[in-house]
N, C-alpha and C positions, 0 to 999 in steps of 0.2 A: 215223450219221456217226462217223467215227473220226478220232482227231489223233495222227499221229504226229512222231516228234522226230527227229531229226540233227545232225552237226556234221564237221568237223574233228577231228582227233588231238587239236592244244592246246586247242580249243575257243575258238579266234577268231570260227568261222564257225558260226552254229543256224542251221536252216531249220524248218519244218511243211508237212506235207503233210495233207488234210483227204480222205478217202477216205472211198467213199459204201458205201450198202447193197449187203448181196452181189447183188440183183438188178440194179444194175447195172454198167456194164463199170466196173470200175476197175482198179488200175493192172497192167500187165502185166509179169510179169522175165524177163530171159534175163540166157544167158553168150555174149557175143560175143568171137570170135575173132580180129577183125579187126587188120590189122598196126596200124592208127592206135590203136585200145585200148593191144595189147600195149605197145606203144612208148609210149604217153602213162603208162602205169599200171606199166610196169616189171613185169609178170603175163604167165601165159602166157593170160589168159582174165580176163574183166573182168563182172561180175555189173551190170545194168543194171535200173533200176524204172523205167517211164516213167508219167508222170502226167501228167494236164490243166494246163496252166500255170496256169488261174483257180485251184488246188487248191495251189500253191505259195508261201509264202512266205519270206521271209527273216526272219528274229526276230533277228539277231545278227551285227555284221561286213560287210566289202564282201569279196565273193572278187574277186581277180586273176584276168584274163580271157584265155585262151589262143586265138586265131583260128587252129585245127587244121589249117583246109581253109580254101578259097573261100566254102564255106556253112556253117562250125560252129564254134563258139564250148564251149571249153572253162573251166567254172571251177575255182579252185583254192583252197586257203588261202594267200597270202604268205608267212603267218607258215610255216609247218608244211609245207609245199608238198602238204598230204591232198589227191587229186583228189576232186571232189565232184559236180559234173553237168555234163552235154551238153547245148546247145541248138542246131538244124537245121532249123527252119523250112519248108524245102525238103522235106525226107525224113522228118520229126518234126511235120507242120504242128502246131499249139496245143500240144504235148506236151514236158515236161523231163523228161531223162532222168537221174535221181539214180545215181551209185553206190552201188546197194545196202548196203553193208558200213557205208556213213557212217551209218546211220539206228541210232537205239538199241537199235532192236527188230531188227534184218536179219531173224530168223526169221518175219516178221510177211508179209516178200513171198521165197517159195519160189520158186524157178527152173522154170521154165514149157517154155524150151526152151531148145538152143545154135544160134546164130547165128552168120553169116558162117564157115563152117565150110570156106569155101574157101580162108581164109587159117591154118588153126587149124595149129599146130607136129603134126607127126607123130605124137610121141610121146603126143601127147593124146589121142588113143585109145587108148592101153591104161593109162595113169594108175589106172585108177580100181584095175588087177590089184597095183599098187606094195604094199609092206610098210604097214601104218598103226600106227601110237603115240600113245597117250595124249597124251603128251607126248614130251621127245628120246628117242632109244636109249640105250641103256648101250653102253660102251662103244664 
């Protein structure tokens, strides 16, 4: 078993996640495309971990609760407004879906596939062709 950590930008909000042996299924990433992501996250593409709810907890903070949809519950920091997880009950039964980037480790859960690709902005397909830098450009 493994414990991993997260939070918030300001660190109002810690959470744990407790991920089991690689033998069994645990948690799974993608990047969803979908307009309610893009639009909730200000992103063109929103990285997703989804866990067992028994496997969650909160160690720090209440997140402020977004009701996205009819069936989905987004949370958030107050303070900092860092979007932090999804829960869907309907479409997610027992499962929370953490934004990946919040966890200390992000490198810990790799992206597995992209999602909802029927709503994903054009130009995201060929992103990946773009200039890349270190850091900014000169000039």
């Amino acid at each position: 078993m493994s414990n991993h950590e997260g939070g918030c930008h300001c660190g109002a909000v810690r959470f744990a996640v407790e991920t089991t042996d690689e033998s069994e299924q645990g948690p799974r990433t993608a990047l969803c495309h979908c307009t309610d992501c893009r639009r909730c996250a200000g992103a063109p593409a929103v990285g997703w971990t989804a866990v067992a709810s028994s496997t969650f907890k909160l160690l720090q903070g209440t997140p402020a609760v977004y009701q996205s949809s009819a069936l989905a519950q987004r949370s958030f920091c107050a303070k900092c407004g860092t979007g932090l997880y999804y829960v869907n009950e309907t479409v997610l039964p027992g499962l929370v879906d953490i934004q990946t980037a919040t966890f200390d480790d992000p490198q810990a859960f790799p992206a597995m596939a992209h999602i909802q690709m029927a709503d994903a902005i054009e130009w995201m397909t060929t992103a990946h062709e773009l200039p890349a830098f270190e850091r900014f450009p000169e000039g």
